[in-house]
gemmi code that builds the backbone of each chain (N, CA, C; Angstrom):
import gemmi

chains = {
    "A": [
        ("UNK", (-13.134, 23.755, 13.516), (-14.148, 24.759, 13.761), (-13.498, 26.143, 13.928)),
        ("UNK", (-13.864, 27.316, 13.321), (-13.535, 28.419, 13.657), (-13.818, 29.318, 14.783)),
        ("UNK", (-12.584, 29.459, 15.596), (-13.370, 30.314, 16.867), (-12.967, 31.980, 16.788)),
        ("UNK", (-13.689, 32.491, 17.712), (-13.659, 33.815, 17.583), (-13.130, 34.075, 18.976)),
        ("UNK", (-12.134, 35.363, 18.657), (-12.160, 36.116, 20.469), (-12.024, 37.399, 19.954)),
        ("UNK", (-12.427, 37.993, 21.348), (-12.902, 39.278, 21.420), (-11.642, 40.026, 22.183)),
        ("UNK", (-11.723, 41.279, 21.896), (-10.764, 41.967, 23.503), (-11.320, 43.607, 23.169)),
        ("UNK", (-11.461, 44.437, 24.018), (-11.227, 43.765, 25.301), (-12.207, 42.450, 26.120)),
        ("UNK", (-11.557, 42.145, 26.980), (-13.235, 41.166, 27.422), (-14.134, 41.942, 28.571)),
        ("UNK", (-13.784, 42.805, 29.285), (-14.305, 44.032, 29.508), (-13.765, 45.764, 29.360)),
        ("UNK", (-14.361, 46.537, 29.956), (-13.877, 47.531, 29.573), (-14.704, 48.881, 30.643)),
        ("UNK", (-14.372, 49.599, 31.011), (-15.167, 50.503, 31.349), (-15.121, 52.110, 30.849)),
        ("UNK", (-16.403, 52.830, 30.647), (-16.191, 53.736, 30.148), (-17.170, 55.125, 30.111)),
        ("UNK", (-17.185, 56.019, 29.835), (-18.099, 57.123, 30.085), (-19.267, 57.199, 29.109)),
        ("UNK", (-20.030, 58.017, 29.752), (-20.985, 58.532, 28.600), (-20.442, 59.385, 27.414)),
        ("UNK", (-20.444, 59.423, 26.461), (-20.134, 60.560, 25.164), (-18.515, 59.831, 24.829)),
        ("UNK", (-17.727, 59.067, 25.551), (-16.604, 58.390, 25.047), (-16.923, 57.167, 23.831)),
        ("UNK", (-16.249, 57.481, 22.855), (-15.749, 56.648, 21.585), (-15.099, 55.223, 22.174)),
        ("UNK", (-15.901, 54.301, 21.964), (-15.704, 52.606, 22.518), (-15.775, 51.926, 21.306)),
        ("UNK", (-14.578, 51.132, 21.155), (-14.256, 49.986, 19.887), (-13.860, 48.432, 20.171)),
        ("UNK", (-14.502, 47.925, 19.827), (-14.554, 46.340, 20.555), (-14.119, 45.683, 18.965)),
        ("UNK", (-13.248, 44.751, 19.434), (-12.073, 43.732, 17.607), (-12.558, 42.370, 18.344)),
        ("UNK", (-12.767, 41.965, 17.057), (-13.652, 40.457, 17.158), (-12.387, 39.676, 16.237)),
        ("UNK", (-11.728, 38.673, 16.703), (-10.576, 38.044, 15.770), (-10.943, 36.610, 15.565)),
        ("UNK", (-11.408, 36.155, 14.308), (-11.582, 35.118, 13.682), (-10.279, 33.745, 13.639)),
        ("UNK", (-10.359, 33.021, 13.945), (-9.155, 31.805, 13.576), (-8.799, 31.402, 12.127)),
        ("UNK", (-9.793, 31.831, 10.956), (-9.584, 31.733, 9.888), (-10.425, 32.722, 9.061)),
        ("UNK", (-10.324, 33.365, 7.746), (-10.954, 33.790, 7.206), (-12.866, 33.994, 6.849)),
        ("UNK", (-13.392, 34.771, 7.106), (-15.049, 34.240, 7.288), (-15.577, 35.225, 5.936)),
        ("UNK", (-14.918, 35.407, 5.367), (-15.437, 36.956, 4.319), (-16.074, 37.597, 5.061)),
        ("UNK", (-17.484, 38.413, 5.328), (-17.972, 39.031, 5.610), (-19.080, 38.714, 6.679)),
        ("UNK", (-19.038, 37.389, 7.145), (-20.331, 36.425, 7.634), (-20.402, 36.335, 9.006)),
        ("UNK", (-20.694, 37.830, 9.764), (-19.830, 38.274, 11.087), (-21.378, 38.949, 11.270)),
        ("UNK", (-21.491, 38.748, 12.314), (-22.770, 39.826, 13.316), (-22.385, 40.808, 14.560)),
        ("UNK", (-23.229, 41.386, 14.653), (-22.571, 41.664, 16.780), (-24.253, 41.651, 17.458)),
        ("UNK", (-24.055, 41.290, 18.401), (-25.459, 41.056, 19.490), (-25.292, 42.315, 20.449)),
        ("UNK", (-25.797, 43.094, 20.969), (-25.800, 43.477, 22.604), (-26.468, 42.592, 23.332)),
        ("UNK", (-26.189, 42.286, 24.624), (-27.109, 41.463, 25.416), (-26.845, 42.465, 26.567)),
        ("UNK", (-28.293, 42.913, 27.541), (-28.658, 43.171, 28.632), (-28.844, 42.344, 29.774)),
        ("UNK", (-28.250, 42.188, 30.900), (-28.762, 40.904, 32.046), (-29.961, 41.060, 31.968)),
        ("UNK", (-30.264, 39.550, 31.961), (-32.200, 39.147, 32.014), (-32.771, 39.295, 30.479)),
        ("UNK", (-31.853, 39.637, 29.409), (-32.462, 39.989, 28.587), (-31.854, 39.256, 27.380)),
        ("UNK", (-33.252, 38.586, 26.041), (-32.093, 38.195, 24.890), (-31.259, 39.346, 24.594)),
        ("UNK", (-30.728, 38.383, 23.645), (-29.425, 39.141, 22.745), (-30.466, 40.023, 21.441)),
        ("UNK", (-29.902, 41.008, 21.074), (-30.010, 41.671, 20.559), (-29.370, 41.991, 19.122)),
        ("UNK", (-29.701, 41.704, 17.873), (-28.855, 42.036, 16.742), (-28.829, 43.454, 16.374)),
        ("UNK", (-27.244, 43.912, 16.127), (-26.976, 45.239, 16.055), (-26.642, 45.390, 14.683)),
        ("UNK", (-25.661, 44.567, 14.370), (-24.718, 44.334, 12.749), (-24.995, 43.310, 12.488)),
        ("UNK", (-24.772, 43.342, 11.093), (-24.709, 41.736, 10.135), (-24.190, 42.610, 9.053)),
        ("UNK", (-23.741, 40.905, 8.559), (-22.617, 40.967, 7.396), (-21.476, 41.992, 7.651)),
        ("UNK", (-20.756, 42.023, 8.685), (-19.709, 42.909, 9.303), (-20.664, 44.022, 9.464)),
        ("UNK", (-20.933, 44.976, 8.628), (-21.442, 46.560, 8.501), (-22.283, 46.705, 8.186)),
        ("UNK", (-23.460, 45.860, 8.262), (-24.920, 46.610, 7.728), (-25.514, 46.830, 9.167)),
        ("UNK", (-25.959, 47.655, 9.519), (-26.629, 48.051, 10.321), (-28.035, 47.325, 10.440)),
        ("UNK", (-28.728, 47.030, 11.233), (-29.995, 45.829, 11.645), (-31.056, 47.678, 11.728)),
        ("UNK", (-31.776, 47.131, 11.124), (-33.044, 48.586, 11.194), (-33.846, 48.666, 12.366)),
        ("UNK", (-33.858, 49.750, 12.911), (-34.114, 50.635, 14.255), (-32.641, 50.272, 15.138)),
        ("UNK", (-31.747, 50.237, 14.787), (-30.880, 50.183, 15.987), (-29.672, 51.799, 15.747)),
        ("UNK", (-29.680, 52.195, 16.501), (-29.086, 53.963, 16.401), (-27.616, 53.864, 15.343)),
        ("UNK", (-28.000, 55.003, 15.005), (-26.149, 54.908, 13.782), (-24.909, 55.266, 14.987)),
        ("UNK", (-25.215, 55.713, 15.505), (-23.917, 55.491, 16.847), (-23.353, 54.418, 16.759)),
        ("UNK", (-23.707, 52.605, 16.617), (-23.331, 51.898, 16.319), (-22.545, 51.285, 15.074)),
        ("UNK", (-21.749, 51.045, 14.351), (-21.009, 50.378, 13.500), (-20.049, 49.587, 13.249)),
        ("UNK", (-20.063, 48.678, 12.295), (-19.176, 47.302, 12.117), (-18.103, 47.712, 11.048)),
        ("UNK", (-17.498, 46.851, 10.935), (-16.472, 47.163, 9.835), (-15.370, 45.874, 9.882)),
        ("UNK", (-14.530, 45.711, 8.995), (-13.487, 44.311, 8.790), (-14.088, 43.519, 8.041)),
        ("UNK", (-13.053, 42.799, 7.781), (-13.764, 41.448, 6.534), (-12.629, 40.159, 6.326)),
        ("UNK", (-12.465, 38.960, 6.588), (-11.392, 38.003, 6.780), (-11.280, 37.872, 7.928)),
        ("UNK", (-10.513, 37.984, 9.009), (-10.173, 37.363, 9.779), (-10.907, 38.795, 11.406)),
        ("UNK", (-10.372, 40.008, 10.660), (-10.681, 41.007, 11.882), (-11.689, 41.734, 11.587)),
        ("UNK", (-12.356, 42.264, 13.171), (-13.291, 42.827, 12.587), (-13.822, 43.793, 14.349)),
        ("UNK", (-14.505, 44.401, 13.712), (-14.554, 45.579, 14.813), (-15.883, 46.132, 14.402)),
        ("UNK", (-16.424, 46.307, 16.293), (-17.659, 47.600, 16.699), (-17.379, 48.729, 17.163)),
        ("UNK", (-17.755, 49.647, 16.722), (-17.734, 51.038, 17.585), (-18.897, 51.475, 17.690)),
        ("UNK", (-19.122, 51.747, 19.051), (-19.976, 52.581, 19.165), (-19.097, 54.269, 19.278)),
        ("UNK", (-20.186, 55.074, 18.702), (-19.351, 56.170, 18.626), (-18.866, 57.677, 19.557)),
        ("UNK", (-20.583, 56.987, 20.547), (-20.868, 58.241, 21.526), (-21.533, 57.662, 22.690)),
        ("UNK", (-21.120, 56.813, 23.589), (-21.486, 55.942, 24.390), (-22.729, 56.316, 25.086)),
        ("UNK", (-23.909, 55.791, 25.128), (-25.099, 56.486, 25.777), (-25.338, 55.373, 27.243)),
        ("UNK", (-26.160, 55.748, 28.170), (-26.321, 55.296, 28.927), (-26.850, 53.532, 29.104)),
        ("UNK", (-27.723, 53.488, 27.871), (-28.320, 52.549, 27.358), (-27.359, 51.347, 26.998)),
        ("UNK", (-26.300, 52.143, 26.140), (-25.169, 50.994, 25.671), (-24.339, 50.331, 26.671)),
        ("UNK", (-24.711, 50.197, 27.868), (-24.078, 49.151, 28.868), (-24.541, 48.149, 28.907)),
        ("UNK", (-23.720, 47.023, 28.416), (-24.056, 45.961, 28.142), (-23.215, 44.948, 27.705)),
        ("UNK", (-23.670, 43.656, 27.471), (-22.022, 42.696, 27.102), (-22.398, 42.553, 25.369)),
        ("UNK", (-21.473, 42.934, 24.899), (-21.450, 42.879, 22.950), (-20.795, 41.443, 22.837)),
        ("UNK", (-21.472, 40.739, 21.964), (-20.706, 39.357, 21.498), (-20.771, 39.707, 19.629)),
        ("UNK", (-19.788, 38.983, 19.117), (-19.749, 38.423, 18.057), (-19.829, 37.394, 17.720)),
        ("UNK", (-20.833, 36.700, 15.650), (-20.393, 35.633, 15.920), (-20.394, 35.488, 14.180)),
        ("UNK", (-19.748, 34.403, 14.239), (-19.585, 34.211, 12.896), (-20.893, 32.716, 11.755)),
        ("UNK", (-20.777, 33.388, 10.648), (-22.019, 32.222, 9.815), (-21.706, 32.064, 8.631)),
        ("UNK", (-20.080, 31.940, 8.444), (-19.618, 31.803, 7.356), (-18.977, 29.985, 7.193)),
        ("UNK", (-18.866, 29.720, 8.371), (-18.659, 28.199, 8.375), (-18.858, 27.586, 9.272)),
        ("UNK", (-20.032, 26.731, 9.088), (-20.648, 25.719, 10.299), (-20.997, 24.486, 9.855)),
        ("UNK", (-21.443, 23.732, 10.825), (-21.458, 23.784, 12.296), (-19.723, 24.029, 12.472)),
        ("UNK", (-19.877, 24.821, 14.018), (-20.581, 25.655, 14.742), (-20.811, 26.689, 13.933)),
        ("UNK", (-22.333, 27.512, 14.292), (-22.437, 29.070, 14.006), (-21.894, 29.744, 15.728)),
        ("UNK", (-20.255, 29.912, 15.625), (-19.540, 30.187, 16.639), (-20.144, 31.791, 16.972)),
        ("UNK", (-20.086, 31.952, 18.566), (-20.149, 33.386, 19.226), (-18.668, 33.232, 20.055)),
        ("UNK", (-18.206, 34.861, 19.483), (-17.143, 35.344, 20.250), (-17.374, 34.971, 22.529)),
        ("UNK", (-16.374, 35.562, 23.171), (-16.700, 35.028, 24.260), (-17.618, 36.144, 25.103)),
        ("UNK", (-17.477, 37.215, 24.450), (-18.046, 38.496, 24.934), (-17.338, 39.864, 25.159)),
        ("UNK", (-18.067, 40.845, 25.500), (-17.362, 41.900, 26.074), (-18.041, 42.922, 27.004)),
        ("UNK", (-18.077, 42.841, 27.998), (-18.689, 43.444, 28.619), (-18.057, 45.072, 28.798)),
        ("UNK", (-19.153, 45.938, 28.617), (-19.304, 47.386, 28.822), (-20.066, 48.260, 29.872)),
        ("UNK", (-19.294, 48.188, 30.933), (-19.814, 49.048, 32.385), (-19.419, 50.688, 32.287)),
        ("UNK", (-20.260, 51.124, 33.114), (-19.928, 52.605, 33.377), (-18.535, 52.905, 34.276)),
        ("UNK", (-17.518, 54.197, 34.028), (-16.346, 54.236, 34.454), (-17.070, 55.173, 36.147)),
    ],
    "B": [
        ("UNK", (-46.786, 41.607, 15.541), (-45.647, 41.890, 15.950), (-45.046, 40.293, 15.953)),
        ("UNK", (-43.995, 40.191, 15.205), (-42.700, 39.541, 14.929), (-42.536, 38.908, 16.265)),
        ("UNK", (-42.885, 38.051, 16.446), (-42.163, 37.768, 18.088), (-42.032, 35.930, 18.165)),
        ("UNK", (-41.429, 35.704, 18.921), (-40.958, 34.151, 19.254), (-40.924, 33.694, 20.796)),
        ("UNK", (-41.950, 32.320, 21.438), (-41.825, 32.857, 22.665), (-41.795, 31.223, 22.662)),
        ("UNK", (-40.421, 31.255, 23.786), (-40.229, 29.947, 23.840), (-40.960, 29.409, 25.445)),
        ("UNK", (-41.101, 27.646, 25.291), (-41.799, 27.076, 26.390), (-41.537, 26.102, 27.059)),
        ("UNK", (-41.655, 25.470, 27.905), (-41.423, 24.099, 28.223), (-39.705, 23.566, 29.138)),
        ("UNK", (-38.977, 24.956, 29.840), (-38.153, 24.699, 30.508), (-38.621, 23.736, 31.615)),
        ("UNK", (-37.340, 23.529, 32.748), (-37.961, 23.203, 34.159), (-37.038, 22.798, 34.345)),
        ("UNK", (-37.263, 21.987, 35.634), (-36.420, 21.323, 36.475), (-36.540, 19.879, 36.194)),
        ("UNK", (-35.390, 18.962, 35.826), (-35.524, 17.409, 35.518), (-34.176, 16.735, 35.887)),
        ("UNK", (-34.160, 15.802, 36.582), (-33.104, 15.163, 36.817), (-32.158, 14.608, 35.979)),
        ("UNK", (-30.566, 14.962, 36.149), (-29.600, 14.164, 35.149), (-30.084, 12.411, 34.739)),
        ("UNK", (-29.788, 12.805, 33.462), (-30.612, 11.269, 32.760), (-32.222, 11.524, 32.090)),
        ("UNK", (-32.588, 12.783, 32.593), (-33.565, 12.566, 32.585), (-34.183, 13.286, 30.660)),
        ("UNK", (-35.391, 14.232, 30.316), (-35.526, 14.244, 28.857), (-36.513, 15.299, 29.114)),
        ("UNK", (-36.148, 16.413, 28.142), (-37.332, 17.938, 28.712), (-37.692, 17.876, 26.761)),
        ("UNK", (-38.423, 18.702, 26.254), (-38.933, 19.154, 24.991), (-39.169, 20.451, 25.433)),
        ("UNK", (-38.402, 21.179, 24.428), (-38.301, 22.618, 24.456), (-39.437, 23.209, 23.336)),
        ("UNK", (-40.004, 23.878, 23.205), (-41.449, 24.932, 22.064), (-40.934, 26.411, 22.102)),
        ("UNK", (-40.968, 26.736, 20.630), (-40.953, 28.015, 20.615), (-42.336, 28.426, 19.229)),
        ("UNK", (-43.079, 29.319, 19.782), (-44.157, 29.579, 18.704), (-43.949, 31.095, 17.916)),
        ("UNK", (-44.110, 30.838, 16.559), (-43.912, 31.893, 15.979), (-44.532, 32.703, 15.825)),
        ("UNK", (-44.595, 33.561, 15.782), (-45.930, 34.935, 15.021), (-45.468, 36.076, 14.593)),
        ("UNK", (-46.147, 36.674, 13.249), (-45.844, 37.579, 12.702), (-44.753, 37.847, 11.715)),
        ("UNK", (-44.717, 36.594, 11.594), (-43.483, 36.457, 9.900), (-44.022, 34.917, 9.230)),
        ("UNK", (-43.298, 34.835, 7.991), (-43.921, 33.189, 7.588), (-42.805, 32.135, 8.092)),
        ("UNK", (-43.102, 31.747, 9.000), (-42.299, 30.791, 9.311), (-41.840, 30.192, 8.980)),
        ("UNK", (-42.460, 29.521, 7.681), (-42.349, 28.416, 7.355), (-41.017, 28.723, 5.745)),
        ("UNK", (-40.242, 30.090, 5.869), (-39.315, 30.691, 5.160), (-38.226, 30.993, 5.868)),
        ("UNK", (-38.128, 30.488, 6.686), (-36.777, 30.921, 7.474), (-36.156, 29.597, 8.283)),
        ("UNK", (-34.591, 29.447, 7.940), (-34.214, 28.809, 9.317), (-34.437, 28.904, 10.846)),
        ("UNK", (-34.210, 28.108, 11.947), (-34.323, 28.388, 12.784), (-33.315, 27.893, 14.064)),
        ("UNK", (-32.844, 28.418, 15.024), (-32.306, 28.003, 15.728), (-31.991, 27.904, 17.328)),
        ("UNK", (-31.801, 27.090, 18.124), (-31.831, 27.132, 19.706), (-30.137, 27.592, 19.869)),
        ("UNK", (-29.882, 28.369, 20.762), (-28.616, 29.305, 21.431), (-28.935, 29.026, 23.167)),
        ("UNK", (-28.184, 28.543, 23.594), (-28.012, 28.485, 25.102), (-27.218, 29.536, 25.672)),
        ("UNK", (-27.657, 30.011, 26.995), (-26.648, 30.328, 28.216), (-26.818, 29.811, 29.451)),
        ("UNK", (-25.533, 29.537, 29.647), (-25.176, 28.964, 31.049), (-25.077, 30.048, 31.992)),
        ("UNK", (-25.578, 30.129, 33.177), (-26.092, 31.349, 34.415), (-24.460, 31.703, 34.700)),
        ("UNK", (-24.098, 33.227, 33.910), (-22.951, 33.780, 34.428), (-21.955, 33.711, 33.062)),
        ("UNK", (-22.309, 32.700, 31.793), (-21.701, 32.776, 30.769), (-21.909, 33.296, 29.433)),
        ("UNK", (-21.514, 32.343, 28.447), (-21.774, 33.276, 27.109), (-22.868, 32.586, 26.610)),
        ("UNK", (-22.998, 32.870, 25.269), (-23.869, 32.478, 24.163), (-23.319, 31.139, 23.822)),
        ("UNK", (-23.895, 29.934, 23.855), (-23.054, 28.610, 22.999), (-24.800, 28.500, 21.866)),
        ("UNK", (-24.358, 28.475, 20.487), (-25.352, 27.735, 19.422), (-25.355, 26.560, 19.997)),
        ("UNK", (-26.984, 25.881, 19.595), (-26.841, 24.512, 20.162), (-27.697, 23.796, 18.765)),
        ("UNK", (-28.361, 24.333, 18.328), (-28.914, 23.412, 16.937), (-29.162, 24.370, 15.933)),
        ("UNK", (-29.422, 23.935, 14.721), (-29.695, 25.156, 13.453), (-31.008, 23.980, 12.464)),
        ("UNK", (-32.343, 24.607, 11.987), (-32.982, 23.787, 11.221), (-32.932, 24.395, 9.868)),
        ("UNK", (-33.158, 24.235, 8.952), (-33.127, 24.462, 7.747), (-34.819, 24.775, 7.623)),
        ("UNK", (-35.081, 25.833, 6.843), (-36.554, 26.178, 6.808), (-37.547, 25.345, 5.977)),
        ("UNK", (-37.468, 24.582, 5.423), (-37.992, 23.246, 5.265), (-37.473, 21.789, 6.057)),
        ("UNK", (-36.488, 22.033, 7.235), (-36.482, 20.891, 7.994), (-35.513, 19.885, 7.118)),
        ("UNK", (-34.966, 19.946, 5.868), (-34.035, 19.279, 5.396), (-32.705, 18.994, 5.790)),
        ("UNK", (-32.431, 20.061, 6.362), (-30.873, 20.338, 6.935), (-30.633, 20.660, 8.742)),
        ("UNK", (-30.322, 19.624, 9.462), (-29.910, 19.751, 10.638), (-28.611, 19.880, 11.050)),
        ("UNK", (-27.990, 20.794, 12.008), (-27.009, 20.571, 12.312), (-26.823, 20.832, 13.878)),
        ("UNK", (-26.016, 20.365, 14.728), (-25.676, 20.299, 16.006), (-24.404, 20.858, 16.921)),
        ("UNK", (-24.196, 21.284, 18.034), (-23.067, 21.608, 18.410), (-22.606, 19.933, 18.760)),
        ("UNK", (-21.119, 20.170, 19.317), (-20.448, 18.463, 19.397), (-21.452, 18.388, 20.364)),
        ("UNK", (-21.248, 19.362, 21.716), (-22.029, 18.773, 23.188), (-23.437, 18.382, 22.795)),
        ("UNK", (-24.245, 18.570, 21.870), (-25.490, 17.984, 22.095), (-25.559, 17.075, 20.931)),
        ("UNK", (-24.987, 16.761, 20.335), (-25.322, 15.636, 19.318), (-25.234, 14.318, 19.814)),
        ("UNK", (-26.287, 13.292, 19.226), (-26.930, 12.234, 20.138), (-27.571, 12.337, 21.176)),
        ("UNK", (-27.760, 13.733, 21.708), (-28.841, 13.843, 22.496), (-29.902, 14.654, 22.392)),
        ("UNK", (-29.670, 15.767, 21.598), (-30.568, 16.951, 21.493), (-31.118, 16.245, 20.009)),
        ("UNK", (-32.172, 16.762, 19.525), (-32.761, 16.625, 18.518), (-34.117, 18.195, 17.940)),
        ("UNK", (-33.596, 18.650, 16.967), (-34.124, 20.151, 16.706), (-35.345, 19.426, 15.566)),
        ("UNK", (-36.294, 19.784, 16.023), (-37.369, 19.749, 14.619), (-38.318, 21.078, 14.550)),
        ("UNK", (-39.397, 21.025, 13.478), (-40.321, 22.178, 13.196), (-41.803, 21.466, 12.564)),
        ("UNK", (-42.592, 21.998, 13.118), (-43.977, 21.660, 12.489), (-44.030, 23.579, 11.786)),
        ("UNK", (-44.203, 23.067, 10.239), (-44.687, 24.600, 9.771), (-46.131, 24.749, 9.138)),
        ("UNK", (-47.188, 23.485, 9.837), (-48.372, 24.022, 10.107), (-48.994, 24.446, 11.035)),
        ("UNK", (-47.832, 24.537, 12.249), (-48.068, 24.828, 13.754), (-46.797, 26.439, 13.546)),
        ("UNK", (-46.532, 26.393, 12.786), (-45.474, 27.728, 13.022), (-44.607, 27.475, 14.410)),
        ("UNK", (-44.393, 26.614, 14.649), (-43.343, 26.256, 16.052), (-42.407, 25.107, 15.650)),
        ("UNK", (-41.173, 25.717, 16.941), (-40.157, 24.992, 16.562), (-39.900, 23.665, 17.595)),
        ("UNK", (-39.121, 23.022, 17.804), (-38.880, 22.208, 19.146), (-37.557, 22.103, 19.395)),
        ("UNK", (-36.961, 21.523, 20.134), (-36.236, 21.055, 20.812), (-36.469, 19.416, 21.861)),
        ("UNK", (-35.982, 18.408, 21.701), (-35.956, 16.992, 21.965), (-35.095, 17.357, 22.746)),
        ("UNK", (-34.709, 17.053, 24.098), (-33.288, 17.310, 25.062), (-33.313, 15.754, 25.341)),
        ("UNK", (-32.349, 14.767, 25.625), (-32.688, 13.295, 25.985), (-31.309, 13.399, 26.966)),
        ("UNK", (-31.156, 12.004, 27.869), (-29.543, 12.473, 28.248), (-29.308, 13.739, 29.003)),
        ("UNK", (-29.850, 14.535, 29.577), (-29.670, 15.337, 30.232), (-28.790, 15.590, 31.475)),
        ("UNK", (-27.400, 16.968, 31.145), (-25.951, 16.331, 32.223), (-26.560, 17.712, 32.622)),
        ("UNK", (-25.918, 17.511, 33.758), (-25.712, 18.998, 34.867), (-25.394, 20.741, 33.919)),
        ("UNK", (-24.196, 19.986, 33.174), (-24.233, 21.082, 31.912), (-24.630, 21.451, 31.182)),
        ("UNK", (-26.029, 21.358, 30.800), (-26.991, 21.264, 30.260), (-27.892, 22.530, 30.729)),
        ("UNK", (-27.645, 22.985, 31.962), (-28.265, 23.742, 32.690), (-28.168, 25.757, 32.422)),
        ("UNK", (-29.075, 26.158, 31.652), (-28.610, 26.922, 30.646), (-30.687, 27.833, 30.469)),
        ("UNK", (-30.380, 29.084, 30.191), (-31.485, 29.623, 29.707), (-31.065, 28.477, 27.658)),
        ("UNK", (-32.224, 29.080, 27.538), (-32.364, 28.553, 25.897), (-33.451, 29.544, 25.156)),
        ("UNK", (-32.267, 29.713, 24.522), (-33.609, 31.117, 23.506), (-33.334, 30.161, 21.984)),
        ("UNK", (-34.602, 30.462, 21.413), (-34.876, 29.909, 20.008), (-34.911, 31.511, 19.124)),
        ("UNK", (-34.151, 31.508, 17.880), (-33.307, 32.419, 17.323), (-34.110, 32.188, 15.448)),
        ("UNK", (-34.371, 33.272, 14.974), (-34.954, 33.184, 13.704), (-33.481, 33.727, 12.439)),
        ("UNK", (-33.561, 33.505, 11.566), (-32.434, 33.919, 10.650), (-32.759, 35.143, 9.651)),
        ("UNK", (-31.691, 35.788, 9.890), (-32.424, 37.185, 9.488), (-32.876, 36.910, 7.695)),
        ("UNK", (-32.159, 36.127, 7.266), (-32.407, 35.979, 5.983), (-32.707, 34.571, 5.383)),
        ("UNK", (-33.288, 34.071, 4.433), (-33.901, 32.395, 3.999), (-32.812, 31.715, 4.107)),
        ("UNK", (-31.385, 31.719, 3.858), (-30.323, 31.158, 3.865), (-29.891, 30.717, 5.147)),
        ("UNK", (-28.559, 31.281, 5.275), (-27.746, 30.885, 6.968), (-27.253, 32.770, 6.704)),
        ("UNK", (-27.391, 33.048, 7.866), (-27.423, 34.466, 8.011), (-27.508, 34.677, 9.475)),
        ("UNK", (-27.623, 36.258, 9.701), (-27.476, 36.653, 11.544), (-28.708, 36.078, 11.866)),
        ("UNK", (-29.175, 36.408, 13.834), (-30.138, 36.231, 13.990), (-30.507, 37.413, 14.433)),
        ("UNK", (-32.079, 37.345, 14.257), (-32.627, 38.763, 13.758), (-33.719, 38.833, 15.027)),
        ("UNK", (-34.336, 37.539, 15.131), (-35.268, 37.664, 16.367), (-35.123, 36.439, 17.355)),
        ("UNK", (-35.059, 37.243, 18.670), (-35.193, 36.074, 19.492), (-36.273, 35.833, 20.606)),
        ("UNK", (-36.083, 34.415, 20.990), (-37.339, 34.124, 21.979), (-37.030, 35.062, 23.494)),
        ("UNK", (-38.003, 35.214, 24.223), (-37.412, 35.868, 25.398), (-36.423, 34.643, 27.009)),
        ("UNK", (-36.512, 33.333, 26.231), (-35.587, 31.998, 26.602), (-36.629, 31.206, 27.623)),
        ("UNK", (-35.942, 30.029, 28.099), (-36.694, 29.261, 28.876), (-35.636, 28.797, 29.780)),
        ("UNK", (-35.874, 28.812, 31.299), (-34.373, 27.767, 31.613), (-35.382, 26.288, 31.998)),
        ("UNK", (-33.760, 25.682, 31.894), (-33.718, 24.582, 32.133), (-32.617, 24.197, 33.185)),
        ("UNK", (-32.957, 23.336, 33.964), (-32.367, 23.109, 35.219), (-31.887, 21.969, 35.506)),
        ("UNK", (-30.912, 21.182, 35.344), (-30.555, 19.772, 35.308), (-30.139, 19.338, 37.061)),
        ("UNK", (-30.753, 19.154, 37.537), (-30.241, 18.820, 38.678), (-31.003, 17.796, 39.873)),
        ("UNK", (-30.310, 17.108, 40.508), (-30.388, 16.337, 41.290), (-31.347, 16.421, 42.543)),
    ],
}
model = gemmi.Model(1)
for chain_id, residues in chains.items():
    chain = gemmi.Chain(chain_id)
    for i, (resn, *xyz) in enumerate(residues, 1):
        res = gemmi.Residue()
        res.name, res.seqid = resn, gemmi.SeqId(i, " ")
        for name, pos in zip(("N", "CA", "C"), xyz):
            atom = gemmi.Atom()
            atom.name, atom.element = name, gemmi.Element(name[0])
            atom.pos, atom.b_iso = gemmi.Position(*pos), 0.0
            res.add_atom(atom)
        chain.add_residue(res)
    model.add_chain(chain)
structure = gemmi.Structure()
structure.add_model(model)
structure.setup_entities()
């Protein structure tokens, strides 16, 4: 089964600061990579698919990028809103459709 | 409005057997995979079943196979969940998850979850 990890696994950081979260695959996935935000109390949320397409209504501040094994989110201008734990997961080979372990994003 | 609202958590004793519902509205259901995603109170996301949008294709995580069982009625637009065997670890919100695309793809919408409570 292919697993995913994330780092950082948390992080803290400001408003208007540039935040980049690397999602590392155990084997190659081509492009078959998402990212979630999740809020406590709240589902998960799809942000990206297929590494870099952007999910419609979610702000361009957000973006994916990588393809094979690494792969990375940035948000670009941290808003108040974006506190939250980001997971990745992969749907390029299952069972499992694996999720990274998380990453949580608090205010500094 | 697109939405998925899952039903039928609770409280049931180890050993014991819950059926999980999630009802669809506002897309054709009956065109999309579907799938249940657990969290455990304080952890991550674990996938726990995936259906194929005609119900042809099941698949399972290791921990719930032989006990969980995923089906779909798509003249009811709802999904289920069979829980049988029920361990302490088991004890987990459960959101039911739509596929953003007819294939195997992200998930695009989710239920707002149900917990379930395995305990003694």
């Amino acid at each position: 089964a292919i697993q995913l990890t994330q780092s950082p696994s948390s992080l803290s950081a400001s408003v208007g600061d540039r935040v980049t979260i690397t999602c590392r695959a155990s084997q190659g996935i081509s492009s078959a990579l998402a990212w979630y935000q999740q809020k406590p109390g709240k589902a998960p949320k799809l942000l990206i698919y297929d590494a870099s397409s952007l999910e419609s209504g979610v702000p361009s501040r957000f973006s994916g990028s990588g393809s094979g094994t690494d792969f990375t989110l940035t948000i670009s201008s941290l808003q108040p809103e974006d506190f939250a734990t980001y997971y990745c997961q992969q749907f390029n080979s299952y069972p499992p459709f694996t999720f990274g372990p998380g990453t949580k994003v608090d205010i500094k | 409005q697109v939405q998925l609202v899952e039903s039928g958590g609770g409280v049931v004793q180890p050993g014991g057997s819950l059926r999980l519902s999630c009802a669809a509205s506002g897309f054709t259901f009956s065109s999309y995979g579907m799938h249940w995603v657990r969290q455990a109170p304080g952890k991550g996301l674990e996938w726990v079943a995936f259906i194929r949008y005609d119900g042809s294709n099941k698949y399972y995580a290791d921990s719930v196979k032989g006990r969980f069982t995923i089906s779909r009625d798509n003249s009811k637009n709802t999904l289920y969940l069979q829980m049988n065997s029920l361990r302490a670890e088991d004890t987990a919100v459960y959101y039911c998850a739509k596929d953003l695309v007819r294939g195997v793809g992200a998930f695009d919408i989710w239920g707002q979850g149900t917990m379930v409570t395995v305990s003694s």
